[in-house]
C-alpha positions as a Markdown table, in Angstrom:
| # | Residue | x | y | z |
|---|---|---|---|---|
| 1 | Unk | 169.8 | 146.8 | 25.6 |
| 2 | Unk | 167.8 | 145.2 | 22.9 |
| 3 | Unk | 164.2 | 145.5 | 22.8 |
| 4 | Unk | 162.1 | 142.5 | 24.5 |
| 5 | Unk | 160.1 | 140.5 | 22.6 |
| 6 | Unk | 155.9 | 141.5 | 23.0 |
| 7 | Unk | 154.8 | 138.1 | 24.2 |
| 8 | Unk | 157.9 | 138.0 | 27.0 |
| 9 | Unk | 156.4 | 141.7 | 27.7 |
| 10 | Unk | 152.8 | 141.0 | 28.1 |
| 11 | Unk | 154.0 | 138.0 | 30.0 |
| 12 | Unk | 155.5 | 139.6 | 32.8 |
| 13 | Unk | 153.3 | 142.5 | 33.0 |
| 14 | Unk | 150.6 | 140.0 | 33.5 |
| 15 | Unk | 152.9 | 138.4 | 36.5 |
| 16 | Unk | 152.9 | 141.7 | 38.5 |
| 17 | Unk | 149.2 | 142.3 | 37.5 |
| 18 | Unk | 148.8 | 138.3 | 39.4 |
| 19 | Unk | 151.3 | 139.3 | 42.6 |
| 20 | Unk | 149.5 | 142.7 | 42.7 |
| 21 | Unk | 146.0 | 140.7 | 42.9 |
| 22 | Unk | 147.6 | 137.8 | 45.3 |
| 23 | Unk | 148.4 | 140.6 | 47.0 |
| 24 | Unk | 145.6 | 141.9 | 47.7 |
| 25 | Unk | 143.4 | 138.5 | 48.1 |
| 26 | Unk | 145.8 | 138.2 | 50.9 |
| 27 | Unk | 145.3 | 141.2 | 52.5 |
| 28 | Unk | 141.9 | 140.6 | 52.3 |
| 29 | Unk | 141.7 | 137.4 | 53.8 |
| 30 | Unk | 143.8 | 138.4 | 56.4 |
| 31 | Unk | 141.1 | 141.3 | 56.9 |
| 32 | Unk | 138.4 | 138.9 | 56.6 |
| 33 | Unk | 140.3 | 136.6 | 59.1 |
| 34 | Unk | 140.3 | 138.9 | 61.8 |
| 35 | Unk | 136.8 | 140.3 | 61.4 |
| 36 | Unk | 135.1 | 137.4 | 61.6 |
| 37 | Unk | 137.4 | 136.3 | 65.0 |
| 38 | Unk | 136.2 | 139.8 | 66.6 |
| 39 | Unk | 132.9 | 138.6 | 65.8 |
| 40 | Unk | 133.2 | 135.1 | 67.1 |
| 41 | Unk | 134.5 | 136.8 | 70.0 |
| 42 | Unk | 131.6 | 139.8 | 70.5 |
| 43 | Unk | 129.0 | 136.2 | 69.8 |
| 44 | Unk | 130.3 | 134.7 | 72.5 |
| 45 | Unk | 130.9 | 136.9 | 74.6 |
| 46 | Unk | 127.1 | 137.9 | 73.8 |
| 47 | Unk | 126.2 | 134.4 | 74.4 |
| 48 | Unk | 128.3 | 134.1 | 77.9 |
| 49 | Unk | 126.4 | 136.8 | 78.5 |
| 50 | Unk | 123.5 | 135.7 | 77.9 |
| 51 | Unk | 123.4 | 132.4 | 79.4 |
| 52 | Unk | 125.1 | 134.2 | 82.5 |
| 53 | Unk | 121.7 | 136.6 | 82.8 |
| 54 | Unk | 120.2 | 133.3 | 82.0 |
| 55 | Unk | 121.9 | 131.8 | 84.6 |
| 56 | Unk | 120.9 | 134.8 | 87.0 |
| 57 | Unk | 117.2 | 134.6 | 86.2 |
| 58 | Unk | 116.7 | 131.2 | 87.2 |
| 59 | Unk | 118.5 | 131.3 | 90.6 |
| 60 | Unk | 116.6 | 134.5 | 91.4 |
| 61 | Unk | 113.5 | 132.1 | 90.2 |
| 62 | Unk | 114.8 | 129.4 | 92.2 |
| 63 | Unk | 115.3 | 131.7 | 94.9 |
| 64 | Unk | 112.0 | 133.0 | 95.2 |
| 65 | Unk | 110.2 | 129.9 | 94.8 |
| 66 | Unk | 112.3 | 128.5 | 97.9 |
| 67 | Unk | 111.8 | 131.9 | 99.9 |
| 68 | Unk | 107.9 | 131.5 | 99.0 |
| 69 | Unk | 107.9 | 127.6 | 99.7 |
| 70 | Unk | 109.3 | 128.6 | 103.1 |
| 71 | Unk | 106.9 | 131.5 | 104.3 |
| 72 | Unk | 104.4 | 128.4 | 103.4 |
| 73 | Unk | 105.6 | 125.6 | 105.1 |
| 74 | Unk | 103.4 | 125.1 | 108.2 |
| 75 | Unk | 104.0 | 126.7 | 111.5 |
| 76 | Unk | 107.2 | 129.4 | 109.8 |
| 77 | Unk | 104.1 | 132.0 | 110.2 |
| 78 | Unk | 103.6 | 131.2 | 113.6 |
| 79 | Unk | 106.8 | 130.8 | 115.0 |
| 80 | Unk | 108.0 | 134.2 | 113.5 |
| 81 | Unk | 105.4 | 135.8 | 114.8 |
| 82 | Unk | 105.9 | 134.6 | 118.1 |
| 83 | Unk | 109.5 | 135.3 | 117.6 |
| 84 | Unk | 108.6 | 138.9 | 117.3 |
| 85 | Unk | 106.2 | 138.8 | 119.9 |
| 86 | Unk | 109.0 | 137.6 | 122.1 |
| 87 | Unk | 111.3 | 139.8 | 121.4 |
| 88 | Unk | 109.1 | 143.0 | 121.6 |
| 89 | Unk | 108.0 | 141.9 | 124.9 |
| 90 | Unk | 111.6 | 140.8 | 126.4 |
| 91 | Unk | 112.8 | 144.2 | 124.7 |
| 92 | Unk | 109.8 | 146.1 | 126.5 |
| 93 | Unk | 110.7 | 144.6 | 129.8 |
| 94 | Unk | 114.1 | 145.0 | 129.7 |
| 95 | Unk | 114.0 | 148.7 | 129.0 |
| 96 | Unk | 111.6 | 148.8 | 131.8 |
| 97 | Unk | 113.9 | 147.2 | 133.9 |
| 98 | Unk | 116.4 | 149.5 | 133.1 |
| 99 | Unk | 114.8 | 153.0 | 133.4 |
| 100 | Unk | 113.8 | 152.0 | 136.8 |
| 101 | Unk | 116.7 | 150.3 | 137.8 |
| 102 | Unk | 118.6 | 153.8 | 137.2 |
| 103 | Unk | 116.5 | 155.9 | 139.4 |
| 104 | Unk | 116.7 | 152.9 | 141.8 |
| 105 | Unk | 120.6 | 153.0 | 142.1 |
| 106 | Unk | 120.5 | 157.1 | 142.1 |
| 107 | Unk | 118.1 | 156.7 | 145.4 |
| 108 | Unk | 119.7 | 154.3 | 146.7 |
| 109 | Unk | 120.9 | 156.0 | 149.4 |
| 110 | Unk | 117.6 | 157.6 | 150.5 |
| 111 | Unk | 115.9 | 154.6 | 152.3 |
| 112 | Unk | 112.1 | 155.8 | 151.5 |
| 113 | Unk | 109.0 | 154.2 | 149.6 |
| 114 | Unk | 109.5 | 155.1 | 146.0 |
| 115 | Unk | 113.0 | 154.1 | 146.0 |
| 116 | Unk | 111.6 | 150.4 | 147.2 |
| 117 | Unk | 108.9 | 150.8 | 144.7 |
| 118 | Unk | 111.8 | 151.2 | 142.0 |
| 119 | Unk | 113.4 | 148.0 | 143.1 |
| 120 | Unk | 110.7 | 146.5 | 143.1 |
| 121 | Unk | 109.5 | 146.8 | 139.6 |
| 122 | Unk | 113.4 | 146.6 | 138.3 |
| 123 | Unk | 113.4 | 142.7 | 139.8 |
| 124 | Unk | 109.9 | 142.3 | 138.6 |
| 125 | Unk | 110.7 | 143.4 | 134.8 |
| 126 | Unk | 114.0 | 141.8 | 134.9 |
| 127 | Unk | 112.8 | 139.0 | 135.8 |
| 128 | Unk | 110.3 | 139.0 | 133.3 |
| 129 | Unk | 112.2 | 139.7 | 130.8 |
| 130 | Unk | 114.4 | 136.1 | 130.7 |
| 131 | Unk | 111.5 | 133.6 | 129.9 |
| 132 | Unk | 110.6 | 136.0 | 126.7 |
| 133 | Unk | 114.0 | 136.3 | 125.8 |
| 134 | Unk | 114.3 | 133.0 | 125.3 |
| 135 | Unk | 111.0 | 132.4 | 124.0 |
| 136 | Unk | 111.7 | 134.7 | 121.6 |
| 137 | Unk | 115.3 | 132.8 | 120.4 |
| 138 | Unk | 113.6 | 129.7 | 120.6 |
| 139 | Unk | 110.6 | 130.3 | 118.0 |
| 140 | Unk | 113.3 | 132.7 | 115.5 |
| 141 | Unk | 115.7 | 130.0 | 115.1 |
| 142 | Unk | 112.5 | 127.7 | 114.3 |
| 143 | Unk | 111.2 | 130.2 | 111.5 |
| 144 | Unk | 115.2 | 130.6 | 110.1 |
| 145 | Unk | 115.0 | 126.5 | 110.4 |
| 146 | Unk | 112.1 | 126.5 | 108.6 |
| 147 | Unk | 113.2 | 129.0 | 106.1 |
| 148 | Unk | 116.2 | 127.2 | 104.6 |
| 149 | Unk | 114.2 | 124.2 | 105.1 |
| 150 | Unk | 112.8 | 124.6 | 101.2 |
| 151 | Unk | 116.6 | 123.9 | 100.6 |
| 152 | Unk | 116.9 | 121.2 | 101.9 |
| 153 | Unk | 113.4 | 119.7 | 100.6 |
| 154 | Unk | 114.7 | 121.0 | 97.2 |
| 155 | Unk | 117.5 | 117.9 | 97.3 |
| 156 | Unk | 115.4 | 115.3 | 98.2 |
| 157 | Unk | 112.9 | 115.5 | 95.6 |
| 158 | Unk | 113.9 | 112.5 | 93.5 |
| 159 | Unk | 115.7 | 110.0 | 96.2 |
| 160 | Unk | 113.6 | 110.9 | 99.0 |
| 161 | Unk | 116.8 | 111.2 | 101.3 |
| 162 | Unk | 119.7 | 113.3 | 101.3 |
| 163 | Unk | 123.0 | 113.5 | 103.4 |
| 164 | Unk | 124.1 | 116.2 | 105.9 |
| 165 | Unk | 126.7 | 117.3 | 103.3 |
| 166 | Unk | 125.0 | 118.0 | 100.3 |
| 167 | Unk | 122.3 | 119.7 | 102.0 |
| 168 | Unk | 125.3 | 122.1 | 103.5 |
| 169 | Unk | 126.6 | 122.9 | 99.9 |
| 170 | Unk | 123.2 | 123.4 | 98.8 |
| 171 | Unk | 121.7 | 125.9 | 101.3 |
| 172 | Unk | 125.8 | 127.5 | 101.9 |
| 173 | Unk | 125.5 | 127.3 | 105.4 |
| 174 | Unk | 128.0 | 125.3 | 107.6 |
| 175 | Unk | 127.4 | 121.1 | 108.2 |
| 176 | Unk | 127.2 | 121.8 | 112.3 |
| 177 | Unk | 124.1 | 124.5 | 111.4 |
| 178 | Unk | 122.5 | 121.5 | 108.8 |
| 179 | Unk | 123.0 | 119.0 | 111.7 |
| 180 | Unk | 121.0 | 121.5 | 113.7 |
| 181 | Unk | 117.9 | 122.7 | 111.5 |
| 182 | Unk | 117.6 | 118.3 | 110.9 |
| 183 | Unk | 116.9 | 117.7 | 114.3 |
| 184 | Unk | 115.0 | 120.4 | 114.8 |
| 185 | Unk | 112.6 | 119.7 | 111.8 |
| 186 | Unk | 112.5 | 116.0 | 113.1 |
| 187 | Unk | 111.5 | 117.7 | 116.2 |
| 188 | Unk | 108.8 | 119.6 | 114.7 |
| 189 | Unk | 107.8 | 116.6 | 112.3 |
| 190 | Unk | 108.1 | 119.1 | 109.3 |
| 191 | Unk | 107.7 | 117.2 | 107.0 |
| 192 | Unk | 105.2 | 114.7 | 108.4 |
| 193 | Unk | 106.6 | 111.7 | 109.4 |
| 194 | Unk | 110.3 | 112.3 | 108.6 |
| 195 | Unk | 113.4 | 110.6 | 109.8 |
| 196 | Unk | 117.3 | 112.2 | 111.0 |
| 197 | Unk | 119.6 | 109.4 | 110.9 |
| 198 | Unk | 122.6 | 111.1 | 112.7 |
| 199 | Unk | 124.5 | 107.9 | 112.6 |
| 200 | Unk | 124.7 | 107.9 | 108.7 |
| 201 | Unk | 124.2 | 111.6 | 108.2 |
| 202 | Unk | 121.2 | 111.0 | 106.4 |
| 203 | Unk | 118.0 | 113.1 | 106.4 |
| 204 | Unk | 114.6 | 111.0 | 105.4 |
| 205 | Unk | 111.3 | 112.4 | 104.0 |
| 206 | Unk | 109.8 | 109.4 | 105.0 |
| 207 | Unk | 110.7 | 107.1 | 108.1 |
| 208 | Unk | 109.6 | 103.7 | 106.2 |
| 209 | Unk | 112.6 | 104.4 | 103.8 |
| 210 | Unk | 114.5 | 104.8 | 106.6 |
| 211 | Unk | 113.5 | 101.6 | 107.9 |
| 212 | Unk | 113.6 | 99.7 | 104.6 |
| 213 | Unk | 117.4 | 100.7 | 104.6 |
| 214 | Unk | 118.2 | 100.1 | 108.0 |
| 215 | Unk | 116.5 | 96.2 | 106.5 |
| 216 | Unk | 118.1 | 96.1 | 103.7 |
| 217 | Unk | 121.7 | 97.0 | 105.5 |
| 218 | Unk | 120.4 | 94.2 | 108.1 |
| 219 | Unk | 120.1 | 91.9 | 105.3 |
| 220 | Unk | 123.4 | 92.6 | 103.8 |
| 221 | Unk | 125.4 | 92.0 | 107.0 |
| 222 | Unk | 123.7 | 88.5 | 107.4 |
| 223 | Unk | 124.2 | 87.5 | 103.8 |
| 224 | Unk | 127.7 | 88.6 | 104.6 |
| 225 | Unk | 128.4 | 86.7 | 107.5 |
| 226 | Unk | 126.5 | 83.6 | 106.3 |
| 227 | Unk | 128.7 | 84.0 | 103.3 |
| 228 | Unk | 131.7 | 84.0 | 105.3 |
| 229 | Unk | 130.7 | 81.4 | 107.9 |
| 230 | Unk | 130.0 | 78.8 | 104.6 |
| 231 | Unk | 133.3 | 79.4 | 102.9 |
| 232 | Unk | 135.4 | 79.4 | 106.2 |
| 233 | Unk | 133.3 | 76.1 | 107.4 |
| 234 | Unk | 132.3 | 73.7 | 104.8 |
| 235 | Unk | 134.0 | 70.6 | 105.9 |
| 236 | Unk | 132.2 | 71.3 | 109.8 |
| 237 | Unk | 129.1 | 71.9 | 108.0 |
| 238 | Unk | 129.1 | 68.6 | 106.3 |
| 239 | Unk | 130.7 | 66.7 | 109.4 |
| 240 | Unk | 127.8 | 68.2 | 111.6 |
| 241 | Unk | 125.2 | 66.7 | 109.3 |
| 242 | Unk | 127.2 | 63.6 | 109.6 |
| 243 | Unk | 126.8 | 63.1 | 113.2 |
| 244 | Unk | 123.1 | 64.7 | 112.9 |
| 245 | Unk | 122.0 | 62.3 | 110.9 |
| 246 | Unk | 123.8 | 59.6 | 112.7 |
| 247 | Unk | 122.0 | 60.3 | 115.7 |
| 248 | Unk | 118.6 | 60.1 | 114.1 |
| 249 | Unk | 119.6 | 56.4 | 112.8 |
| 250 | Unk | 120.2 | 55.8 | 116.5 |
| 251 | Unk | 116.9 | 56.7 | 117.2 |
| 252 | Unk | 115.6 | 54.5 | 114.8 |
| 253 | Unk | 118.3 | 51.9 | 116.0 |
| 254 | Unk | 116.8 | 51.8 | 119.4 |
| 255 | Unk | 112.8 | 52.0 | 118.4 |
| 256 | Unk | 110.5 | 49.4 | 120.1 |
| 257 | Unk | 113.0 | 49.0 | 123.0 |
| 258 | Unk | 110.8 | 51.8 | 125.4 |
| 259 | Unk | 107.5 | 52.3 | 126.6 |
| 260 | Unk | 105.0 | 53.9 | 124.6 |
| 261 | Unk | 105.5 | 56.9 | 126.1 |
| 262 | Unk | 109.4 | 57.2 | 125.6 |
| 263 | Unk | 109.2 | 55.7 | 122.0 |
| 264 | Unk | 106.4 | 58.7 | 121.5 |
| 265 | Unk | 109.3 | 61.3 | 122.5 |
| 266 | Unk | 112.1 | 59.5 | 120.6 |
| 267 | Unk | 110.2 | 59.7 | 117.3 |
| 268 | Unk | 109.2 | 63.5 | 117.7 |
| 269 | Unk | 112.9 | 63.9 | 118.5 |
| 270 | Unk | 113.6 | 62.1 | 115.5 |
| 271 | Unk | 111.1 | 64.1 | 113.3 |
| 272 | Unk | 112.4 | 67.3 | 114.3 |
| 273 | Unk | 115.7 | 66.3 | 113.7 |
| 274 | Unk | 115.3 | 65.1 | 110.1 |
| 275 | Unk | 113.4 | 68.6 | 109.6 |
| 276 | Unk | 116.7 | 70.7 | 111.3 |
| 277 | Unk | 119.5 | 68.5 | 109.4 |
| 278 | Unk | 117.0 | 69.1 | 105.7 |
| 279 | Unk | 116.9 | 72.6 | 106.6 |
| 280 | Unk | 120.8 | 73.0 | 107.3 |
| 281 | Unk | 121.8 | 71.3 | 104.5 |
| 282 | Unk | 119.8 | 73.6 | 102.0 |
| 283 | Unk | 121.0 | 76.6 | 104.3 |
| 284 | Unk | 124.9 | 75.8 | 104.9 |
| 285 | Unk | 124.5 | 79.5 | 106.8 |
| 286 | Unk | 122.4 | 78.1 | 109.4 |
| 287 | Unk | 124.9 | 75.8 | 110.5 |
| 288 | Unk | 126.3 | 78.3 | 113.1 |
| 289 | Unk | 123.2 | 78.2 | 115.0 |
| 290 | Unk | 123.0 | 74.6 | 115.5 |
| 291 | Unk | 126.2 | 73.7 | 116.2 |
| 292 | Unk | 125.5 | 73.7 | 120.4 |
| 293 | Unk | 122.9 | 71.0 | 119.5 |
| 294 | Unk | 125.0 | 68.7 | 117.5 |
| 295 | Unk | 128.7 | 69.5 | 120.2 |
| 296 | Unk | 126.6 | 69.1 | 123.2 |
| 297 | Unk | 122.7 | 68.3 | 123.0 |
| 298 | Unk | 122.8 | 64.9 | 120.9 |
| 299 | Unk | 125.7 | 63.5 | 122.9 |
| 300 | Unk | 124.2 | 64.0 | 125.8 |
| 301 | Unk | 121.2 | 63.0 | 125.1 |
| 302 | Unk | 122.4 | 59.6 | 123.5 |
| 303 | Unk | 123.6 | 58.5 | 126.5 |
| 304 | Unk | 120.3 | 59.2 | 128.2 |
| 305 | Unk | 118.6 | 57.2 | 125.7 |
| 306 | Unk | 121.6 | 54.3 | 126.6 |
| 307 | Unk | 121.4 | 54.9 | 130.2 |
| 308 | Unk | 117.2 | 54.5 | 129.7 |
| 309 | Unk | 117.9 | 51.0 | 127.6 |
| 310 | Unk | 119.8 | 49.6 | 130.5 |
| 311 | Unk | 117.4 | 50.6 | 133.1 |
| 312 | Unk | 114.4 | 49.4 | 131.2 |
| 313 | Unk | 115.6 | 45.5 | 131.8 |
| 314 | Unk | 115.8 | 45.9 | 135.4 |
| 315 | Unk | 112.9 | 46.1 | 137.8 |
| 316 | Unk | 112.5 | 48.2 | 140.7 |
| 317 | Unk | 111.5 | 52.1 | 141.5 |
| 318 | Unk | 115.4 | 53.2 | 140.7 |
| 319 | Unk | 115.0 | 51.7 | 137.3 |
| 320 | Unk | 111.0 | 53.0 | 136.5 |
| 321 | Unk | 112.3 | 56.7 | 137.8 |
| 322 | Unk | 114.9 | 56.7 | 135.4 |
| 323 | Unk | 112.7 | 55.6 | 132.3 |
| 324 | Unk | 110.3 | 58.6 | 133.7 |
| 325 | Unk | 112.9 | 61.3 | 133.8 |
| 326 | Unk | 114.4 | 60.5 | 130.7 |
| 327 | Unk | 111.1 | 60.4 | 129.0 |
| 328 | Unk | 110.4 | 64.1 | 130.7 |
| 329 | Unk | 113.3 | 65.0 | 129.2 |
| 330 | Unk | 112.8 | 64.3 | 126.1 |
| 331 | Unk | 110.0 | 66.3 | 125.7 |
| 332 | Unk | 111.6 | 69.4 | 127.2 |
| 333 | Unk | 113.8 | 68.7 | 124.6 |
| 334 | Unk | 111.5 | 68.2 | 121.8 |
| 335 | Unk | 109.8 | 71.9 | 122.9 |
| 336 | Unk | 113.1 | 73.2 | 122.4 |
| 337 | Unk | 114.3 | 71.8 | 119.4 |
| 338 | Unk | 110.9 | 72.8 | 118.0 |
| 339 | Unk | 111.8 | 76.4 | 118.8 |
| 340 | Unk | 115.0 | 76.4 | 117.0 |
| 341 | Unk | 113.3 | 74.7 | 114.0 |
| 342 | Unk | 110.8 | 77.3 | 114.0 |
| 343 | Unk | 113.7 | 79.8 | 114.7 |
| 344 | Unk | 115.6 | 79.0 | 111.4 |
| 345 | Unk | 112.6 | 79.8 | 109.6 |
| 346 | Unk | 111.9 | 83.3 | 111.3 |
| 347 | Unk | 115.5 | 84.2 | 110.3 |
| 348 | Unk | 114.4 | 83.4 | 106.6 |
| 349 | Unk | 111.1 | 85.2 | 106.9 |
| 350 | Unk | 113.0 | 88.3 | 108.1 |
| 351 | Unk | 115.3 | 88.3 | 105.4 |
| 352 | Unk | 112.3 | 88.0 | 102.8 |
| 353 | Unk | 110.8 | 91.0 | 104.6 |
| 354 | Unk | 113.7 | 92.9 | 104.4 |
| 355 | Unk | 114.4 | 92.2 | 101.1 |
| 356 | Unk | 111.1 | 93.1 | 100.0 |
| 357 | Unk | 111.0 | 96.2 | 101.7 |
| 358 | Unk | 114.2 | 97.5 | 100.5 |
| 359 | Unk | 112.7 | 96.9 | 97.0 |
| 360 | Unk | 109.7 | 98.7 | 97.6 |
| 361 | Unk | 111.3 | 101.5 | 98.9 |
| 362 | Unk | 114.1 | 101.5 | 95.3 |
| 363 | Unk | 110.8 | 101.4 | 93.2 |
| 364 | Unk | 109.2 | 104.6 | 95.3 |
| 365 | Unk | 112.6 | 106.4 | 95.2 |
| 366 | Unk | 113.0 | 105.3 | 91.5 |
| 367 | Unk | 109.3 | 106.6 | 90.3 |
| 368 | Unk | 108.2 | 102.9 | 89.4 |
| 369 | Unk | 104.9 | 102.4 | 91.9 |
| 370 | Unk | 101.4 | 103.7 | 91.6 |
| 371 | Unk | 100.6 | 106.3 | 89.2 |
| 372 | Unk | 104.0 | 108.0 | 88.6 |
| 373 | Unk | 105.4 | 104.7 | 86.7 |
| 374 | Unk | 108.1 | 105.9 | 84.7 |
| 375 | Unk | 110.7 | 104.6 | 82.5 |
């Protein structure tokens, strides 16, 4: 084989030399690749770690400050210790009970005085021991009440309500024992003025919110059915100012034609009437409430007016006792279409109310009143 030429030598000697060193750059950077994975992995497995004693920390924290807020709230003092108190004496009485009650039965048979004395006390202790049995379940289940109570505070910090469910989740206890511990803290006003809706499942710290929603929900089903009356009604609503105002040009149709008296009541009638039809007509959802006085009412009492007109051009009592009664009905009816005027505003007055109350009660749930306005 001839020689190679130098240059072609040197060449591929410095090939292998560059596959040696590719080589090795790879095995480096495969080493390199899996260090720094197994120390991505030991970081975060240092950080899970971490954030799980983290984690751990602040429930035991959390924890505590609930366990502490309950030994605080007022009465969990009292009603454990009377708890205790109750069960150490219904405890007391009941062994009493018994270790007479056993000599009693073992005597039994000898009729004398001590085995009467036995009975005697056994009945007395046992008898005894019932009322502080009870007394003591009754004041323990208040103080376990009012110790997972801080859990159930602990959710209605921000809204200033909370429903039956959540409050479950939160304190891990079933919803039948939340239903439960809510009436019972409603019973014991703890906190101080609060409100168990058991309709809505809803727990209140405060019963105005309660009654701002109960408003507001008011307020909603009126606007509602207002809503729907107007779009299922609008022709009968403007037909029933039709005939409304139609009667009230009758009125005027007919004025002069009475005594002063009657023509007194006829233009009352009248007034109020122009006030009602005003007031429908900028409140389409009022219609409903005066649609007995336009189907019934103003018929009827058109054709007392008619029947008046007739009788005032005759003479004779007949004719001057009709003029008088339907003069006297005419104001009966004025008082009573006054009422319904006066009615229609109510209505709008209560809805105002609500709605303002239900507003006040979003900016105290919110944070925007007094001195904790935030944004």
């Amino acid at each position: 084989m001839a020689n190679k030429d130098p240059i072609q030598r040197d060449l591929e000697e410095l090939g292998r030399v560059l596959g040696e060193f590719g080589g090795l750059l790879g095995e480096m950077s495969v080493q390199m690749g899996n260090d720094l994975s197994e120390a991505a992995a030991r970081g975060m497995a240092d950080l899970r770690t971490q954030w799980e004693r983290q984690q751990a920390r602040e429930r035991e924290q959390r924890e505590h400050r609930v366990q502490r807020r309950g030994r605080n709230l007022p009465g969990y003092a009292l009603n454990l210790t009377l708890g205790i108190v109750g069960a150490v004496l219904g405890g007391s009485f009941a062994i009493t009970a018994l270790g007479c009650g056993i000599p009693a039965v073992v005597l039994m048979a000898a009729d004398d005085l001590v085995a009467r004395i036995l009975w005697t006390v056994t009945a007395v202790f046992a008898v005894m021991t019932a009322p502080f049995a009870r007394m003591s379940v009754v004041f323990l289940q208040r103080a376990a009440c009012l110790r997972r109570a801080p859990r159930y505070l602990e959710q209605m910090e921000e809204t200033g309500w909370a429903e039956e469910e959540l409050l479950a989740r939160s304190a891990g206890v079933s919803l039948k024992r939340v239903q439960k511990d809510l009436r019972l803290l409603m019973k014991m006003g703890v906190p101080a003025g609060c409100h168990y809706d058991e309709e809505s499942g809803r727990f209140y710290l405060r019963r105005a919110d309660w009654l701002a929603e109960q408003e507001r929900q008011t307020a909603d089903r009126r606007a509602e059915q207002a809503e729907q009356a107007a779009q299922a009604a609008p022709d009968d609503t403007a037909a029933m100012l039709r005939q409304g105002r139609g009667f009230v040009e009758f009125l005027h149709t007919y004025r002069g034609s009475f005594a002063p008296e009657t023509q007194a009541e006829m233009d009352r009638l009248g007034s109020i009437c122009s006030d009602i039809w005003s007031w429908v007509e900028k409140n389409p959802a009022s219609a409903p409430k005066v649609r007995r006085l336009v189907s019934y009412y103003l018929p009827t009492t058109r054709k007392l007016i008619l029947a008046a007109h007739t009788a005032a051009g005759q003479n004779g009592a007949a004719a001057m006792e009709i003029g008088r009664r339907v003069t006297g009905t005419l104001r009966d009816l004025n008082a009573a279409f006054e009422r319904l005027r006066d009615d229609l505003m109510v209505d709008l007055s209560m809805d105002v109310s609500s709605e303002i109350a239900a507003m006040e009660a979003m900016l105290r749930q919110d944070g925007l009143t007094g001195s904790g306005l935030t944004l």
